[in-house]
C-alpha positions as CSV (number, residue, x, y, z in Angstrom):
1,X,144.3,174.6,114.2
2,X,141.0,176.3,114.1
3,X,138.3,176.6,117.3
4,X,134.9,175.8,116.0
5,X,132.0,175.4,119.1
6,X,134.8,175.1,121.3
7,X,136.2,172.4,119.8
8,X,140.1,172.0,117.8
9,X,139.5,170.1,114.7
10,X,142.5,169.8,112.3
11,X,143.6,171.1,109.6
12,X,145.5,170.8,105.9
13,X,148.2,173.5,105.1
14,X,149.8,174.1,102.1
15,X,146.5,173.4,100.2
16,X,143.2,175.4,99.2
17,X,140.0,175.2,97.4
18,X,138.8,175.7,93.6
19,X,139.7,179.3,92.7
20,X,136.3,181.2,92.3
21,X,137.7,184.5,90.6
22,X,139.4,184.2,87.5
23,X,141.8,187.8,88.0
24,X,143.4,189.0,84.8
25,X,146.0,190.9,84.6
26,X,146.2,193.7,81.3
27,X,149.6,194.6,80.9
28,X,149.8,196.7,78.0
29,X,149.5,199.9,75.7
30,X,148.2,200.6,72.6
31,X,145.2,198.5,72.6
32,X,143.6,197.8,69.3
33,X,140.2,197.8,68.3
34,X,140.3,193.8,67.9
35,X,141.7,194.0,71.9
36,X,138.7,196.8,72.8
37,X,136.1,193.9,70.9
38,X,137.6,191.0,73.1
39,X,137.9,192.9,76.5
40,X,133.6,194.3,75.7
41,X,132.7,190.6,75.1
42,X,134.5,189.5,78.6
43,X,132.8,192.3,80.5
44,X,129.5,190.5,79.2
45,X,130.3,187.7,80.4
46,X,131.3,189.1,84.2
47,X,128.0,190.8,83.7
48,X,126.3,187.5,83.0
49,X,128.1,185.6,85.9
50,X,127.3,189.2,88.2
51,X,123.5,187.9,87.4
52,X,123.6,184.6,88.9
53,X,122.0,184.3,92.2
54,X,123.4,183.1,94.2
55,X,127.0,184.3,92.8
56,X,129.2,181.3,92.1
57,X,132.2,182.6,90.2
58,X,133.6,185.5,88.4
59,X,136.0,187.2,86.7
60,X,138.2,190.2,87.1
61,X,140.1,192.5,85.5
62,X,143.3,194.1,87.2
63,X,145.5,197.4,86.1
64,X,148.0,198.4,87.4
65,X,147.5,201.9,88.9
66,X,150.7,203.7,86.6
67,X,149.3,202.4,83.8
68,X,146.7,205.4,82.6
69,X,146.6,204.3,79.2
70,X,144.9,201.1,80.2
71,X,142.8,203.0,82.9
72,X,142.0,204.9,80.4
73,X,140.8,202.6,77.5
74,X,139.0,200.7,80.6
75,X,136.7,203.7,81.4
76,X,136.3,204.3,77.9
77,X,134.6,200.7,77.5
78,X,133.0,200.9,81.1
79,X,134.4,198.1,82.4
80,X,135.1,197.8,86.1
81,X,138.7,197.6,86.9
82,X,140.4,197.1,90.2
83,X,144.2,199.0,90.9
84,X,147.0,197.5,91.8
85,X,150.5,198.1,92.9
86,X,153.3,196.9,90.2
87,X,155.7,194.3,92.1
88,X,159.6,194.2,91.5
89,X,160.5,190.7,90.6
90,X,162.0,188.1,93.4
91,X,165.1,185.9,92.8
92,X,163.0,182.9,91.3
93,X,161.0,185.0,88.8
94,X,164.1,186.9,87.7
95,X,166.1,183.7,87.5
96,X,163.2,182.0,85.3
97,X,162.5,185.4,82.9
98,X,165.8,187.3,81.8
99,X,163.6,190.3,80.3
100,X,163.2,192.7,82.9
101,X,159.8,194.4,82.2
102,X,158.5,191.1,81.0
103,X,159.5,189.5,85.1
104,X,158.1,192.9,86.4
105,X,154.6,191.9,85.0
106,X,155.0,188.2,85.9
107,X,155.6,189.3,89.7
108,X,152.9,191.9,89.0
109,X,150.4,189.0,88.3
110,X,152.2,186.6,91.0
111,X,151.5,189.4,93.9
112,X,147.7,190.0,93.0
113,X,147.0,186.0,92.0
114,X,146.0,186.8,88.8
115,X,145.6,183.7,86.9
116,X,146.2,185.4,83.4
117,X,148.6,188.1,82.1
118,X,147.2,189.7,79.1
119,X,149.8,191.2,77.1
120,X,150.0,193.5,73.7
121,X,153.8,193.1,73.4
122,X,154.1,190.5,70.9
123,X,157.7,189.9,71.7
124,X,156.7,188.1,75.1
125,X,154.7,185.5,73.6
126,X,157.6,182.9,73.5
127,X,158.0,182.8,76.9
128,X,154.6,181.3,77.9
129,X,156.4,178.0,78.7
130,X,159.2,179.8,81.3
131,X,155.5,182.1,82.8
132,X,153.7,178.9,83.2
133,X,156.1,177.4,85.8
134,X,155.2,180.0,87.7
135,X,152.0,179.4,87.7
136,X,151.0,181.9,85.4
137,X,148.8,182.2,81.5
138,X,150.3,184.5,78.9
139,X,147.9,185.7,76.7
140,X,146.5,188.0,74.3
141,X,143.1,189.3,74.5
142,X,141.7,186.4,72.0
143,X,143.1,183.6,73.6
144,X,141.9,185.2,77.0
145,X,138.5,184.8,75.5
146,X,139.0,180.8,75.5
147,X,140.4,180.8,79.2
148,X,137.4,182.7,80.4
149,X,135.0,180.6,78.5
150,X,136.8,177.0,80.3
151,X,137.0,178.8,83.8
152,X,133.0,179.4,83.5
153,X,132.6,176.4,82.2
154,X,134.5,174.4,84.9
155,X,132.0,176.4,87.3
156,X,128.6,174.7,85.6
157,X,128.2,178.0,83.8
158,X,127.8,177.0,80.1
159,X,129.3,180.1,78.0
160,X,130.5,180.9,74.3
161,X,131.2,184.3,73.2
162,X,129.7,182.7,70.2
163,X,126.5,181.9,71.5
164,X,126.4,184.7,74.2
165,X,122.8,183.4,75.4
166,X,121.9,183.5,79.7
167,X,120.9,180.4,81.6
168,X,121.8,177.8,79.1
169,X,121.9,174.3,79.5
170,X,124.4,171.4,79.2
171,X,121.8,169.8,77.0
172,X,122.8,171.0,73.4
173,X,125.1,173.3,74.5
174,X,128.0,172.0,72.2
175,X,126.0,171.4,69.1
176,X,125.3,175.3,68.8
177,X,127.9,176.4,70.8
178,X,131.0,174.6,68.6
179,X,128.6,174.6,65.1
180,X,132.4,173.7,63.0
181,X,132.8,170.6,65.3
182,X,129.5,169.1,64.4
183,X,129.4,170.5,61.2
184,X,130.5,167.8,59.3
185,X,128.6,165.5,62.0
186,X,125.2,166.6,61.2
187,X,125.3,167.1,57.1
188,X,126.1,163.5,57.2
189,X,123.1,162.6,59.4
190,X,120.7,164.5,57.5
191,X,122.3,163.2,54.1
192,X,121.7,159.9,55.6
193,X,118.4,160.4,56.6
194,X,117.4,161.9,52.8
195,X,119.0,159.2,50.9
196,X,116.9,156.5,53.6
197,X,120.2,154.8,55.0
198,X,120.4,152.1,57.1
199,X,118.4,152.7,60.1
200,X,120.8,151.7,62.2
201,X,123.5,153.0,60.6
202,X,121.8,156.0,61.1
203,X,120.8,155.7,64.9
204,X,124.6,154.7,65.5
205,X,125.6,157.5,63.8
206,X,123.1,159.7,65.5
207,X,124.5,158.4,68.7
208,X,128.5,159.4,67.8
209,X,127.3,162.7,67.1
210,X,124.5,163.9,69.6
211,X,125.5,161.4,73.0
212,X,129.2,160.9,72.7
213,X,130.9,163.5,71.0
214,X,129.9,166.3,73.1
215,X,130.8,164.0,76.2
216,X,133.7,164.5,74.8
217,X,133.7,168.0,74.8
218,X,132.3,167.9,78.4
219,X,135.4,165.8,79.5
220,X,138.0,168.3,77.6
221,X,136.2,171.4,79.0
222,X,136.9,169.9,82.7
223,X,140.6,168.6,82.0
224,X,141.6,172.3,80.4
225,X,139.5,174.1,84.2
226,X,141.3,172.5,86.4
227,X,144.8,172.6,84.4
228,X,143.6,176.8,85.2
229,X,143.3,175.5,88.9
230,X,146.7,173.4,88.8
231,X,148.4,176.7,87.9
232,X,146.8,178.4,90.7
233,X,148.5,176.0,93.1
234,X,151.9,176.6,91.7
235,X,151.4,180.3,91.9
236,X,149.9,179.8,95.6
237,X,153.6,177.1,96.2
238,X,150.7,174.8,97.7
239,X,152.3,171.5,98.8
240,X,149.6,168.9,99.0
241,X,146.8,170.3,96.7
242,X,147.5,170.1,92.9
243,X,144.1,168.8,91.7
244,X,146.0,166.1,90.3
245,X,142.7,163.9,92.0
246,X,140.1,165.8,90.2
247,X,142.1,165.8,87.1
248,X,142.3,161.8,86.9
249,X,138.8,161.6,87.2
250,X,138.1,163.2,84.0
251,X,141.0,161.3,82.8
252,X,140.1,158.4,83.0
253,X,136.7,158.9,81.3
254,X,138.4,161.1,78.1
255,X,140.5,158.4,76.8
256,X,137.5,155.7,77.3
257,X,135.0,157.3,75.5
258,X,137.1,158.8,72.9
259,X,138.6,155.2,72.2
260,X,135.0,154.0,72.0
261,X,134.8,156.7,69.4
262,X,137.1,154.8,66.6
263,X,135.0,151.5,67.3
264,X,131.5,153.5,66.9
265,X,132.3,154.9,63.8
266,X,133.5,151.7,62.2
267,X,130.1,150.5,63.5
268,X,128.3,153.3,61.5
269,X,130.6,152.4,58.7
270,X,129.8,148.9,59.3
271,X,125.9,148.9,59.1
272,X,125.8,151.7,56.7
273,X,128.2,149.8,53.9
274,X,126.3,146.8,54.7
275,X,129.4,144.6,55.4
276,X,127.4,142.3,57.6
277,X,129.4,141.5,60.5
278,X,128.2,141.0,63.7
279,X,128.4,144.2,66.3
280,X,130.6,142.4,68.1
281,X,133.0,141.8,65.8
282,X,133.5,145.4,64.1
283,X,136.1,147.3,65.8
284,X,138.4,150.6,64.2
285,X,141.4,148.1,64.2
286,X,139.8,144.6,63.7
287,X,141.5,143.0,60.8
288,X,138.1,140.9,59.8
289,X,136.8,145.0,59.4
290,X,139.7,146.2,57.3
291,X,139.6,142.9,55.2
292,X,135.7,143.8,53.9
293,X,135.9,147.4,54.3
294,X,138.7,147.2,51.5
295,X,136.5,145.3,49.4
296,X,133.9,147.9,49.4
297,X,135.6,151.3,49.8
298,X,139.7,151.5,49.0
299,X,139.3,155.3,50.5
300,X,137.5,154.4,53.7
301,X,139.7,151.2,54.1
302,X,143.0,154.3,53.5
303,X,141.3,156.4,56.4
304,X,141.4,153.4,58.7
305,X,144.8,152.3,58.0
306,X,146.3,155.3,57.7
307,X,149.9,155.1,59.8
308,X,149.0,158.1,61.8
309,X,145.7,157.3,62.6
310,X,146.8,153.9,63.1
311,X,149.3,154.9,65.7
312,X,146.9,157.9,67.1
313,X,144.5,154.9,67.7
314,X,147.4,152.9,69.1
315,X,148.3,155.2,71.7
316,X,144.7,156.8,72.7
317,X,144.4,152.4,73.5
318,X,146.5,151.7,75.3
319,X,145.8,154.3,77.8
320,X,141.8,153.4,77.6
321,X,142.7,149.8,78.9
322,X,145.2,150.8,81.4
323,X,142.3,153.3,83.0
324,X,139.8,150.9,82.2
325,X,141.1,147.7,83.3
326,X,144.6,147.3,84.9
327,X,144.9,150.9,87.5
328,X,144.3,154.5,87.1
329,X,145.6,157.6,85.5
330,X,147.1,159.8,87.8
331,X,149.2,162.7,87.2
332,X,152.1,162.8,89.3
333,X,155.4,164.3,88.7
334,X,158.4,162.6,87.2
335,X,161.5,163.4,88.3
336,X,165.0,163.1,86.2
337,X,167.8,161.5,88.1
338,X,170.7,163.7,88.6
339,X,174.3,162.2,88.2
340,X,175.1,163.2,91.8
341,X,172.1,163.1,94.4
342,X,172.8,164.5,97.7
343,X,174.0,162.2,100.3
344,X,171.8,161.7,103.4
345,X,174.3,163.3,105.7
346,X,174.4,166.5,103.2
347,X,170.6,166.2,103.7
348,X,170.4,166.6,107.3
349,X,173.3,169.1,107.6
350,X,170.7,171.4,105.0
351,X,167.8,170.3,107.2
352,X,170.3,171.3,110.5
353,X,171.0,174.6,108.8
354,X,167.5,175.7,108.3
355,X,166.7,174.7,112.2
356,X,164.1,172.3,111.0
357,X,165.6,169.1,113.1
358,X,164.1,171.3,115.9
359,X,161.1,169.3,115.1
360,X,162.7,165.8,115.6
361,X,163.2,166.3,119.1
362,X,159.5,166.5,120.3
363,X,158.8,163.5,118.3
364,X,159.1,160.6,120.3
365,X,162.6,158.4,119.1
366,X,161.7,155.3,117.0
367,X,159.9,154.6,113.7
368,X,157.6,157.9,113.6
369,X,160.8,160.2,114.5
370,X,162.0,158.5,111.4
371,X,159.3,158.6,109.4
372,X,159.7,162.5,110.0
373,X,163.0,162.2,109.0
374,X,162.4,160.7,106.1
375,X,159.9,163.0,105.0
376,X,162.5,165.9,105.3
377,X,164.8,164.6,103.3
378,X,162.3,163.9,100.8
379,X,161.4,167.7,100.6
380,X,164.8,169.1,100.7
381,X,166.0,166.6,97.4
382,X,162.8,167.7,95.8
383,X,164.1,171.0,96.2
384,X,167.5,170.4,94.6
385,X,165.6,169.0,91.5
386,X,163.1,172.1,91.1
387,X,166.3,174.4,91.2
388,X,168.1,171.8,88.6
389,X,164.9,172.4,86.4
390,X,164.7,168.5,86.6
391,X,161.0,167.8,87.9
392,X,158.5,167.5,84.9
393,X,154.8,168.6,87.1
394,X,151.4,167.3,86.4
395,X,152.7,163.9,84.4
396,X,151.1,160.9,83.8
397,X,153.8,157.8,82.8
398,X,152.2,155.5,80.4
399,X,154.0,152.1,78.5
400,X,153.3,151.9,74.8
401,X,154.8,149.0,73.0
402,X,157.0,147.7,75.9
403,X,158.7,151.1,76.4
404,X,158.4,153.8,78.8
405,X,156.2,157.3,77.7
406,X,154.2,159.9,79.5
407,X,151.6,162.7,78.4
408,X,150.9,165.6,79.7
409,X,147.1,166.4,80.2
410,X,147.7,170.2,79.8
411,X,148.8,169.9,76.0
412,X,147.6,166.7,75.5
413,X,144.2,167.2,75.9
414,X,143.1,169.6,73.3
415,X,145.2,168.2,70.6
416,X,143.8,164.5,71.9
417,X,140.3,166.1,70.8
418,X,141.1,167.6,67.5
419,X,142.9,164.0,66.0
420,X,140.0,162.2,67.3
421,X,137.6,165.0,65.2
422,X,139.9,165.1,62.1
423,X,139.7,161.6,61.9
424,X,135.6,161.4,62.3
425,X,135.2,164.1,60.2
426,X,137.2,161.9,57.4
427,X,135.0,158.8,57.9
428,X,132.1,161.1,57.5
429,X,132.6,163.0,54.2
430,X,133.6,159.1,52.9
431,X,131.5,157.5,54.0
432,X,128.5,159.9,52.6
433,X,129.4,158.9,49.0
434,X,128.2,155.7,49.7
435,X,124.6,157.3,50.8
């Protein structure tokens, strides 16, 4: 309990703040030139964040000190690099990661908190699944390049390697930084505005394209920083911070405004087709739609009734109303029953053994020594799951058609974003041989 002014104010354990340094670890030899490219373009980018007064964030790069190849390559590219010890793996990492160099690297990264292991070995890349329950990003130097750019983004530094410019702004930041994603976006605008569509046809569409789809990007940037911060609190074995709160606040603004997505761009399609019906009643899935966009276009009215998209539609829905109208997404964790559970009595003999019930006695007997109690027990059958492999982290349970589903935001998010963009980008290129 910390003394501030003379005074004890209380405190959290088993949490922490948002991680400030993102520390990766290179693990490798034989860098290529394509790894020597990637590694010069990160240093630019710790150079650019090194420029920011005051200093915010930043990113490190960590070698381990019998690696001289690596030192090596490092001072060839003049990059600052900071030493470290290599670690012999503990019983969990060893357990989890059967190759021993590979679990050597792993506790490596573990022991100096890096938050990505950068490898050349090729052969390791299948186990990013088994490195991530520990709370740690395999990578290759490309892919690094992706993690740095969410981490800086996360921070309100807005980065691309492929627009390496300083001090840019969120305003038009995704337009030139993601040039493919609006690609397809912006021919059909400027087609539109050549051939003198529908005004607001072309105001709608100007709307998807400038205002909402690079909320979108916003949102997904956000969900991927803090899925780099949720790993840090498995790494750290942090008990009551997973950023599972900042996480469902982005949440429940992705799946809204990429749901609103499907109904703008039938809107576009709406006014620029001329069907005539009122705003109100155009919606992606609204059967008076489908009925007179079949009439007009059979390969606009395919797009939208597509199976896939139907059920992509379907799905992104049903978790838009839930957030917008009957609770909120949370990510918890969802835990698989066992066919045996340990007994309450097997409970407290564990709890016994580890001279924890020490604690009961200066609790006062009654409901709150209970409570304790009951809070023990809780941890110590959480603990016979984790061990079982039966605890699925970061999950948030969803009910689609009556039956019971979940998603998680880590994978979900990204390939959320590219559906939604596959599909626009269809409507678009249609939709432009009617201009």
């Amino acid at each position: 309990m910390p003394v501030v002014r003379g005074r004890f104010l209380p405190a959290i354990e088993s949490a922490g703040r948002v991680k400030r340094c993102f520390d990766i670890l290179l693990w490798g030899n034989h860098w290529s030139e394509r790894n020597l490219s990637d590694l010069d373009h990160v240093d630019g980018l710790r150079e650019y964040l090194r420029s920011l007064t005051p200093r915010f964030c930043g990113v490190r790069l960590i070698v381990p000190s019998p690696h001289a190849e690596t030192i090596d390559m490092a001072k060839a590219l003049n990059c600052r690099v900071t030493l470290v010890e290599v670690a012999n793996p503990d019983k969990s990492t060893s357990a989890r990661i059967q190759d021993e160099d590979l679990a050597t690297a792993v506790q490596t990264a573990i022991a100096c908190d890096a938050d990505a292991l950068v490898v050349t070995n090729e052969e390791w890349f299948p186990h990013f699944e088994d490195i991530e329950k520990l709370g740690v990003f395999l990578a290759d130097t490309g892919f690094l390049k992706h993690h740095c750019e969410m981490f800086s983004r996360g921070h309100d530094a807005p980065w691309s390697f492929s627009l390496s410019i300083w001090n840019l702004t969120w305003t038009a930041f995704y337009q030139m930084a993601e040039p493919e994603t609006f690609r397809v976006g912006l021919d059909f605008l400027s087609a539109a505005w050549k051939k003198q569509a529908d005004n607001d046809g072309q105001e709608t569409g100007r709307s998807l394209v400038h205002n909402r789809l690079p909320n979108i990007c916003f949102t997904r940037d956000r969900l991927l920083f803090y899925e780099i911060q949720r790993l840090v609190s498995v790494r750290r074995r942090w008990e009551r911070q997973s950023f599972s709160f900042e996480t469902a606040y982005y949440l429940n603004f992705y799946y809204p405004v990429i749901y609103g997505g499907f109904d703008q761009l039938a809107l576009v399609v709406n006014q620029i087709l001329k069907l005539g019906l009122p705003d109100r009643k155009v919606g992606a899935t609204y059967a008076g739609f489908l009925d007179l966009l079949k009439t007009k276009s059979s390969e606009l009215h395919a797009i939208f009734s597509d199976t896939k998209h139907v059920e992509f539609i379907k799905r992104i829905g049903a978790l838009r109303h839930f957030a917008s109208h009957r609770g909120s997404l949370m990510p918890t964790q969802l835990i698989e029953k066992p066919d045996k559970e340990p007994t309450d009595s097997e409970l407290d003999a564990e709890i016994s053994a580890a001279g924890i019930d020490e604690m009961l006695e200066i609790v006062p007997e009654g409901e709150l020594r209970e409570s304790f109690r009951a809070n023990l027990r809780h941890k110590f059958k959480m603990a016979h799951y984790e061990k079982s492999g039966n605890v699925l982290d970061g999950i948030v349970p969803i009910v689609l058609d009556g039956k019971f589903a979940f998603i998680h935001p880590a994978t979900d998010t990204d390939w959320n974003f590219q559906r939604f963009l596959r599909f626009m980008n269809q409507v678009f290129v249609a939709l432009g041989k009617h201009l």
